[in-house]
N, C-alpha and C positions, 0 to 999 in steps of 0.2 A: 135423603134423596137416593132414590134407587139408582146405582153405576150402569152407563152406556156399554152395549152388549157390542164389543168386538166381530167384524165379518170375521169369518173363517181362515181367510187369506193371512189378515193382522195377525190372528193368535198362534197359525202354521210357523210364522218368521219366529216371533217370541219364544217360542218353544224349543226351535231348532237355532235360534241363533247361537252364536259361542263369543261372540264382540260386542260392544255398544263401543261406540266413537261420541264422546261427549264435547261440545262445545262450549267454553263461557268467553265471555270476554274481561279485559283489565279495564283500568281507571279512563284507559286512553283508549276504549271501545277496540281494542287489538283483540281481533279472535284467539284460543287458545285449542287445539282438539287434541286430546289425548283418549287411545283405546281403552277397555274399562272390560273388567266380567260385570255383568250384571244380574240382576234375575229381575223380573215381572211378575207381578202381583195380581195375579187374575180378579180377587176378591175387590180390589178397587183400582186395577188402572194404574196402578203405580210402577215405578221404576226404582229401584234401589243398586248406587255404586257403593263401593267402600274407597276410602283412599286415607292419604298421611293430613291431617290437621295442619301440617306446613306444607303442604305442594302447594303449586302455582293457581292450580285451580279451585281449591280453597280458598286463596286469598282473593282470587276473580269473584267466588260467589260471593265474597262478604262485603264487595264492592255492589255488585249485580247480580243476583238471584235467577234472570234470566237464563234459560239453557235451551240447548236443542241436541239431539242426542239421535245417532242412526244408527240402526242396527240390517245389516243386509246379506245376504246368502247370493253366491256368485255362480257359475256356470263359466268355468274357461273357454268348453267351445262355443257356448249362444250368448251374447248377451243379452239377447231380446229374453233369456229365460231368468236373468237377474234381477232378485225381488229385494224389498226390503220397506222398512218402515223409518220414518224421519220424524221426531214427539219436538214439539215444541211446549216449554211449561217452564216451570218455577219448582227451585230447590229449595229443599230446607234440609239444615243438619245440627240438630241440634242435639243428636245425640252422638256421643263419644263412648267407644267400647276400648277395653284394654284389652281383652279377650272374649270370643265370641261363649265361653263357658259364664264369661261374667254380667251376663246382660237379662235385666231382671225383670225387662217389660215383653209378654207374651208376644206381643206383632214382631217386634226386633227379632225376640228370640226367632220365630219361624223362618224370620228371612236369612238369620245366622245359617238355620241349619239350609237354608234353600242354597244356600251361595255353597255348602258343603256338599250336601249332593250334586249341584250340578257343576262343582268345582274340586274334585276329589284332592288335587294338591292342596288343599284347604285344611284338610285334616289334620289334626293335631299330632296325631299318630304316625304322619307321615317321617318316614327317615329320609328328609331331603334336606338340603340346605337352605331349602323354600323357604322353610318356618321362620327365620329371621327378616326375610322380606318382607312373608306376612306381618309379622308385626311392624312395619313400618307403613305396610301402605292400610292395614285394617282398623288404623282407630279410631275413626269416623266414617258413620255409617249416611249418606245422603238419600235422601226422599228424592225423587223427581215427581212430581206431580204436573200428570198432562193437563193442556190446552185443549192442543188439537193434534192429533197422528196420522201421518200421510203414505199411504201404504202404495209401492208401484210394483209392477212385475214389467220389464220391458217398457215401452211407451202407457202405458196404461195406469192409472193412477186410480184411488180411492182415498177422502177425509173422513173424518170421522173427528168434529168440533165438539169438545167436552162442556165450554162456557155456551154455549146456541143449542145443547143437547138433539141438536140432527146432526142427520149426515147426508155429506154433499159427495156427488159423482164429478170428477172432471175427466 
């Protein structure tokens, strides 16, 4: 099945975002959001976080697979100029890296290196004391797989329904 072509608008946010705000919820449907680097997968729509195998929100997805995830670019003097995108969809992580040099399937690897480019404290090379964080929040790599992505700039909104393959104006 051919992937739903992103408006313009969608792919400007993803591109230039620097956050995803990810949401799962626990056993007792208690929301959980914590901020995330991300990168987007233009080739199919996807979303990929990294985190620790034991955070909170691991253990939410392996209750509930469900997630909703925003990513939004701000304007302190206009807010009517505040855009962003909100993905509703379903995670999978079923893969576990120990290090991003270690990872032997070609799509991972790419998103390794994407999370490096557009994460430069990622580097391996880097002389920070980052590297040790890294390794606790990078052992698991999460798939987001969209629904539906809801893209507004000010009052103004666009969907775009992956499961109905239109797209609706509201």
């Amino acid at each position: 099945m051919e992937k739903q072509k992103l408006p313009p608008e969608m792919n400007e946010v993803l591109k230039t975002g620097r956050f995803a705000y990810l949401c799962t919820t626990d056993q007792d449907n208690q929301p959980h959001i914590t901020p995330m680097f991300f990168v987007f997968d233009e080739t199919n729509n996807n979303f990929y976080v990294m985190t620790s195998s034991d955070s909170k929100k691991m253990k939410n997805l392996q209750v509930n697979n469900k997630v909703s995830l925003a990513v939004d670019i701000r304007d302190a003097t206009n807010p009517f100029n505040n855009r962003g995108i909100m993905v509703q969809g379903k995670a999978t992580f079923d893969k576990c890296i120990k290090s991003i040099s270690e990872v032997g399937d070609e799509e991972l690897m790419t998103t390794c290196e994407d999370f490096q480019r557009k994460y430069l404290v990622l580097l391996r090379e880097a002389k920070f004391p980052i590297n040790a964080e890294y390794e606790k929040f990078s052992e698991t790599l999460v798939r987001i797989i969209p629904d539906k992505m809801t893209y507004w700039k000010g009052p103004n909104f666009i969907t775009v329904n992956f499961n109905k393959q239109k797209k609706a104006f509201a």
